[in-house]
Structure formats: C-alpha cells, structure tokens
Backbone as ProteinMPNN parsed JSONL, in Angstrom:
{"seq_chain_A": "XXXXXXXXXXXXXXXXXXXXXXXXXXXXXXXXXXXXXXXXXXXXXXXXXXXXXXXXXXXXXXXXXXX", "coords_chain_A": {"N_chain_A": [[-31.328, 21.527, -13.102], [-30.767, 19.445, -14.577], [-27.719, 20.351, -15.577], [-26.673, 20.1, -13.02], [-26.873, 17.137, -12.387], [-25.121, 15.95, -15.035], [-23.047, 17.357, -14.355], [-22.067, 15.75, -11.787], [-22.308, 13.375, -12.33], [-19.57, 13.532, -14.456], [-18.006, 14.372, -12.636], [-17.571, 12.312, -11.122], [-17.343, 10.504, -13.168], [-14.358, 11.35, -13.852], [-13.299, 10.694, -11.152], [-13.487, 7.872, -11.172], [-11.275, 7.084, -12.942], [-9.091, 8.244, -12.289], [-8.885, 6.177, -10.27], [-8.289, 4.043, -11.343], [-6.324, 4.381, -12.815], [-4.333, 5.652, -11.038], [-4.392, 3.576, -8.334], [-3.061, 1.041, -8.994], [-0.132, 1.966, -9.818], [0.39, 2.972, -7.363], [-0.249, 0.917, -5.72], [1.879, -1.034, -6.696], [4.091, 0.095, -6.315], [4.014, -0.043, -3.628], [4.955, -2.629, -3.231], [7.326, -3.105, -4.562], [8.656, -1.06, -2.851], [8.81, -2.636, 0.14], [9.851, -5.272, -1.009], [12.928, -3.969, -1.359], [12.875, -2.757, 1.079], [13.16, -5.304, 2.135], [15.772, -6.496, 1.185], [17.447, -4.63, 2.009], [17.459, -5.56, 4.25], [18.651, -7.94, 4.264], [20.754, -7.412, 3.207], [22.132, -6.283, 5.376], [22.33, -8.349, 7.235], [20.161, -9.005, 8.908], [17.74, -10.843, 10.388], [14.844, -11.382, 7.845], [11.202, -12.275, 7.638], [9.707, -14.374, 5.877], [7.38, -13.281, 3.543], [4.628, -14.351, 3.753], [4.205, -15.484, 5.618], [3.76, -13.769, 8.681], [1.587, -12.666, 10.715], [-0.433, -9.576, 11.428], [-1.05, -9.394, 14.087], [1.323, -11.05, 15.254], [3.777, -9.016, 13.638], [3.475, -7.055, 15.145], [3.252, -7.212, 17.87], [5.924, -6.548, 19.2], [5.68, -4.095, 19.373], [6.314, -0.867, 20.583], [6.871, -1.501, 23.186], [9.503, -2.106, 25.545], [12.878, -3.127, 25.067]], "CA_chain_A": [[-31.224, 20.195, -12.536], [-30.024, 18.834, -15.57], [-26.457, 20.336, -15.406], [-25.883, 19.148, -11.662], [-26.935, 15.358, -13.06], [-24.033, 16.164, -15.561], [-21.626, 17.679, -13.159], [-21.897, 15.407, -11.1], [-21.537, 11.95, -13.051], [-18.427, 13.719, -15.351], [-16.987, 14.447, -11.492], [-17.293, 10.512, -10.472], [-16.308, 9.568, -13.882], [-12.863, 11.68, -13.726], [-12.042, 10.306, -9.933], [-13.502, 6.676, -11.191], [-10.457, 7.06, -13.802], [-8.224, 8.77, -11.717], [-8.875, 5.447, -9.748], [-7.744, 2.869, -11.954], [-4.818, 4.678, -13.12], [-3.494, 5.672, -9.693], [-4.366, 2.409, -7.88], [-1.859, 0.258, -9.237], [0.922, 2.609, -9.402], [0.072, 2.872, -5.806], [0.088, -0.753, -5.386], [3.068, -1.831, -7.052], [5.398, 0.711, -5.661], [4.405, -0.238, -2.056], [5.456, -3.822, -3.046], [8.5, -2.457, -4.677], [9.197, -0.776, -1.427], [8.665, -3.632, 0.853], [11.082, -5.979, -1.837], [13.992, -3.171, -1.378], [13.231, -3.083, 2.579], [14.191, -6.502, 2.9], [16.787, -6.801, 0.943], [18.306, -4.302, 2.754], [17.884, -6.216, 5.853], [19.523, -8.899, 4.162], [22.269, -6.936, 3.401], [22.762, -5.942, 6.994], [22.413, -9.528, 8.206], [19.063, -8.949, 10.057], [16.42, -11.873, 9.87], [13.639, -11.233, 7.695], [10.263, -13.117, 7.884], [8.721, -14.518, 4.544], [6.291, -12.543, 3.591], [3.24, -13.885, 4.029], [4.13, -16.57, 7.35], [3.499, -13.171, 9.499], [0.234, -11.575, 10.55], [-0.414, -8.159, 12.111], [-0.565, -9.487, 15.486], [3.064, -11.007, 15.165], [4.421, -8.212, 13.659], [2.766, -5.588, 15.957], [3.488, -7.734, 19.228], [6.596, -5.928, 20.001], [5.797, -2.675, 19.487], [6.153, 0.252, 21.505], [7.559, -2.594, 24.698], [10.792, -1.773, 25.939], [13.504, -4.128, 25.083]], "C_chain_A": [[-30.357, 19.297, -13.424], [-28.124, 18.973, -15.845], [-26.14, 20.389, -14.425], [-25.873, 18.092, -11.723], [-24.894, 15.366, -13.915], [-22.793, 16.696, -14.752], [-21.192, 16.493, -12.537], [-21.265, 13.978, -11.432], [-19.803, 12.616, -13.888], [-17.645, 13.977, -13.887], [-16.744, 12.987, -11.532], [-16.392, 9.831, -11.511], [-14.786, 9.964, -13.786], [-12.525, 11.221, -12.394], [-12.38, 8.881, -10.257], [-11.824, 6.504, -12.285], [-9.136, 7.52, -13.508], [-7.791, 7.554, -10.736], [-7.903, 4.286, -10.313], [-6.761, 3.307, -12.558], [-3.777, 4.884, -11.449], [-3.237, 4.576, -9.251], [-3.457, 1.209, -8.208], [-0.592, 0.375, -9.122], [1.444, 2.034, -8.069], [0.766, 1.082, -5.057], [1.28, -1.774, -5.138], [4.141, -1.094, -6.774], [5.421, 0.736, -4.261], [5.255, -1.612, -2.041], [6.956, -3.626, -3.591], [9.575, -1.999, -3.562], [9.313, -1.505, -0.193], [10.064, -4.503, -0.035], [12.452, -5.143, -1.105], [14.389, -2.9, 0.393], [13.975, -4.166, 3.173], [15.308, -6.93, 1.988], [18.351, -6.05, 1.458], [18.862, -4.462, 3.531], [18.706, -7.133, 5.446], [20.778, -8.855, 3.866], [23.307, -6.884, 4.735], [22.535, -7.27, 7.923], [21.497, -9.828, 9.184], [18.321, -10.193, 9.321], [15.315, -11.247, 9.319], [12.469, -12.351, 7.395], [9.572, -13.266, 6.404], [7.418, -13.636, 4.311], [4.674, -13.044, 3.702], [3.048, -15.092, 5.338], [3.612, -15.091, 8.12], [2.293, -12.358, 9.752], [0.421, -10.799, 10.97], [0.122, -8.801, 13.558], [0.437, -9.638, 15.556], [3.719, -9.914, 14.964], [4.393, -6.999, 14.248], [3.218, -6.339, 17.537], [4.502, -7.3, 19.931], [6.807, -4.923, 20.293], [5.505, -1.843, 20.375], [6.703, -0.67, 23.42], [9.284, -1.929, 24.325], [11.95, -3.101, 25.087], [14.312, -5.374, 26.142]], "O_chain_A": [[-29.436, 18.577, -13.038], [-27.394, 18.044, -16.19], [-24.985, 20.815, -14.41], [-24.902, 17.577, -11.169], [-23.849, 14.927, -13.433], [-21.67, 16.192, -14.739], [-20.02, 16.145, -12.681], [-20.196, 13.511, -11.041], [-18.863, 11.84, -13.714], [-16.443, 13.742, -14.003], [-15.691, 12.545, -11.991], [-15.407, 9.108, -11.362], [-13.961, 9.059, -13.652], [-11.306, 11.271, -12.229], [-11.567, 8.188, -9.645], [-11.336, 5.388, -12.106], [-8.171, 7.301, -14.24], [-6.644, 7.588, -10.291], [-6.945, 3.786, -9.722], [-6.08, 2.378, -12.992], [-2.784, 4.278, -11.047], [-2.102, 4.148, -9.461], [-3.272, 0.419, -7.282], [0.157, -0.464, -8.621], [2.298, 1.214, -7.732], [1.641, 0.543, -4.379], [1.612, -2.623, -4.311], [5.237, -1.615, -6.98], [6.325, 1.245, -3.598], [6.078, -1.837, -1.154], [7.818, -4.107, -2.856], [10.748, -2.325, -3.38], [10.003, -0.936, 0.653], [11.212, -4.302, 0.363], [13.02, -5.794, -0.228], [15.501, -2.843, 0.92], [14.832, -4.236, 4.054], [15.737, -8.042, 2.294], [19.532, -6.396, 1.429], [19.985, -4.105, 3.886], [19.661, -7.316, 6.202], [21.679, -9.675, 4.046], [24.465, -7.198, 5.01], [22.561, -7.223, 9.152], [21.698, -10.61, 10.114], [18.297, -10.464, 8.121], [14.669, -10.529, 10.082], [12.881, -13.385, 6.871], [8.971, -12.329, 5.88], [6.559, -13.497, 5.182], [3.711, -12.278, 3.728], [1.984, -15.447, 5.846], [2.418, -15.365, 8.248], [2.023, -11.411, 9.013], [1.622, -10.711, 11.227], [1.259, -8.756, 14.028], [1.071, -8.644, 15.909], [4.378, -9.534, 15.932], [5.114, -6.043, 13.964], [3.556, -5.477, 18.348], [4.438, -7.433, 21.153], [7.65, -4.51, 21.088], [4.464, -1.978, 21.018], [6.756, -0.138, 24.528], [9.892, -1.517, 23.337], [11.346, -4.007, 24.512], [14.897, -6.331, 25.634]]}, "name": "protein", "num_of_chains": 1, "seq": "XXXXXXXXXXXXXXXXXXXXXXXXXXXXXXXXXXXXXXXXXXXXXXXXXXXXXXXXXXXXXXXXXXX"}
C-alpha cells in the first residue's frame, strides 16, 4: 500500500512540474504567434481588430457563411 501512496504522489509531483514548466512556454508562444499573425496582416494591408475590442461571438459570426 505504501509504495502505491509513493507512486502515486512522485507521479502528480513530476506532471505538477511538468506543469509549470510547460505552461508558460505554451502560453507565450501562442501570444507570440498571434503578434506575428497580425503583423502579417498588416503587411498585406488587411484590417486587424485590437486585440481585446473582439469577443468570440464577433469573431465566430462569419464563419462557415458563404460570402
């Protein structure tokens, strides 16, 4: 019983640690990737929307509609 107690916490602690190292990475290279999206658009002369004027609904409202 005693070394499934131990298994089991030294599992949680290696994905609690696996957590707080990944998770930011994670984080800051989606915002990275978002930055580099629109500057692309702004290269190509497309309008982009400030980032935080738009909610889901807005930006989901034209999707999958015809043009």
């Amino acid at each position: 019983m005693n070394a499934i107690l131990e298994y089991t916490v030294g599992t949680l602690v290696l994905i609690f640690m696996a957590a707080i190292l990944v998770g930011p990475a994670l984080y800051f290279d989606r915002r990275e990737r978002t930055a580099e999206r629109r500057l692309k658009a702004a290269e190509r002369g497309e309008k982009t929307a400030p980032a935080g004027d738009v909610s889901a609904r807005d930006a989901l409202a034209g999707y999958g509609r015809a043009a």
